[in-house]
Phi, psi and omega in degrees: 000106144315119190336168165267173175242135186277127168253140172208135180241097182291001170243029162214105220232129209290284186239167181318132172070003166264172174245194230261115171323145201231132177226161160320145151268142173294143191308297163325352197034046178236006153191181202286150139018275184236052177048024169279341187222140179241095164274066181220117177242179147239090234251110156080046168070354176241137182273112184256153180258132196272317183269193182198153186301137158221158190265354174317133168319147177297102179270347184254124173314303197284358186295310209284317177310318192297294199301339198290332193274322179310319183257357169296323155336294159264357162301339180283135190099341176311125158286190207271005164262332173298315165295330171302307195297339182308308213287287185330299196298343190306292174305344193270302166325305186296342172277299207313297204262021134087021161272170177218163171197000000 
Protein backbone atom coordinates (compact mmCIF):
# COMPACT_ATOMS: atom_id res chain seq x y z
CA UNK A 1 0.00 0.00 0.00
CA UNK A 2 1.08 3.26 -0.82
CA UNK A 3 1.25 5.99 1.82
CA UNK A 4 -1.48 8.34 1.87
CA UNK A 5 -0.48 12.09 0.97
CA UNK A 6 -1.50 14.86 3.35
CA UNK A 7 -4.17 17.80 1.25
CA UNK A 8 -4.04 21.15 2.22
CA UNK A 9 -5.94 24.05 0.48
CA UNK A 10 -4.10 27.31 1.51
CA UNK A 11 -6.52 29.52 0.25
CA UNK A 12 -9.13 28.55 2.22
CA UNK A 13 -10.14 28.87 5.66
CA UNK A 14 -13.64 26.81 7.38
CA UNK A 15 -13.76 29.81 10.28
CA UNK A 16 -11.64 32.90 11.56
CA UNK A 17 -8.28 31.77 13.27
CA UNK A 18 -8.42 28.20 12.22
CA UNK A 19 -6.60 26.81 8.96
CA UNK A 20 -7.43 25.18 6.21
CA UNK A 21 -8.77 21.41 7.09
CA UNK A 22 -5.71 18.70 5.99
CA UNK A 23 -7.39 15.29 4.13
CA UNK A 24 -6.37 12.39 2.76
CA UNK A 25 -5.75 12.35 -0.70
CA UNK A 26 -7.67 9.72 -2.96
CA UNK A 27 -6.00 6.96 -4.49
CA UNK A 28 -6.78 8.84 -7.99
CA UNK A 29 -5.70 11.73 -6.65
CA UNK A 30 -8.70 14.07 -8.03
CA UNK A 31 -10.10 14.21 -4.66
CA UNK A 32 -9.66 13.94 -1.05
CA UNK A 33 -10.66 10.40 0.85
CA UNK A 34 -13.53 11.37 1.54
CA UNK A 35 -14.70 13.61 -1.02
CA UNK A 36 -15.57 16.41 0.41
CA UNK A 37 -13.07 18.56 -1.15
CA UNK A 38 -11.39 18.24 -5.12
CA UNK A 39 -8.10 19.16 -5.67
CA UNK A 40 -8.07 19.05 -9.17
CA UNK A 41 -10.39 22.49 -10.74
CA UNK A 42 -11.10 23.88 -13.38
CA UNK A 43 -9.55 27.43 -14.03
CA UNK A 44 -10.15 29.31 -17.32
CA UNK A 45 -10.92 25.76 -19.44
CA UNK A 46 -7.71 24.09 -18.08
CA UNK A 47 -7.74 21.44 -15.49
CA UNK A 48 -5.15 22.76 -12.68
CA UNK A 49 -4.41 20.65 -9.76
CA UNK A 50 -4.97 23.40 -6.65
CA UNK A 51 -4.10 22.16 -3.48
CA UNK A 52 -0.71 20.98 -2.40
CA UNK A 53 1.09 18.25 -0.11
CA UNK A 54 1.80 19.00 3.24
CA UNK A 55 3.06 17.13 5.94
CA UNK A 56 0.68 18.72 8.69
CA UNK A 57 -1.62 16.16 10.54
CA UNK A 58 -4.77 15.09 9.17
CA UNK A 59 -7.47 17.39 10.56
CA UNK A 60 -11.13 16.20 8.74
CA UNK A 61 -12.42 13.51 11.00
CA UNK A 62 -14.35 12.00 8.50
CA UNK A 63 -10.87 11.33 6.36
CA UNK A 64 -9.94 10.09 9.24
CA UNK A 65 -12.86 7.75 10.09
CA UNK A 66 -12.69 6.54 6.11
CA UNK A 67 -9.06 5.07 6.94
CA UNK A 68 -9.67 3.86 10.31
CA UNK A 69 -12.51 1.36 8.43
CA UNK A 70 -10.16 1.16 5.41
CA UNK A 71 -7.61 -0.76 7.72
CA UNK A 72 -10.21 -2.53 9.62
CA UNK A 73 -10.36 -3.96 6.22
CA UNK A 74 -7.40 -5.48 5.56
CA UNK A 75 -6.94 -6.95 8.92
CA UNK A 76 -9.50 -9.31 8.16
CA UNK A 77 -8.36 -12.58 7.31
CA UNK A 78 -4.94 -11.92 8.95
CA UNK A 79 -3.55 -15.00 11.17
CA UNK A 80 -2.95 -14.39 14.86
CA UNK A 81 1.32 -14.33 13.96
CA UNK A 82 0.49 -11.73 11.02
CA UNK A 83 -1.38 -9.68 13.66
CA UNK A 84 1.01 -10.17 16.35
CA UNK A 85 4.01 -8.75 14.01
CA UNK A 86 1.12 -5.60 13.09
CA UNK A 87 0.44 -5.36 17.12
CA UNK A 88 4.93 -5.33 17.41
CA UNK A 89 5.02 -2.46 14.37
CA UNK A 90 2.06 -0.69 16.28
CA UNK A 91 4.08 -0.48 19.49
CA UNK A 92 7.05 0.38 17.93
CA UNK A 93 5.31 3.70 16.11
CA UNK A 94 3.87 4.65 19.65
CA UNK A 95 7.68 4.66 20.89
CA UNK A 96 9.13 6.85 18.02
CA UNK A 97 6.31 9.35 17.90
CA UNK A 98 5.25 9.49 21.55
CA UNK A 99 1.40 8.61 21.25
CA UNK A 100 0.18 6.52 24.17
CA UNK A 101 -2.89 4.85 24.46
Amino acid sequence: MDPLRHLANPSYDHREGSGSKIHYEAADGQASLCKQVRPVRVLDGETCRVWYPTKRPVTCKTCINILEVMIRDDLTGLTGDQLDDIAAHIKTFRVKYGTSR
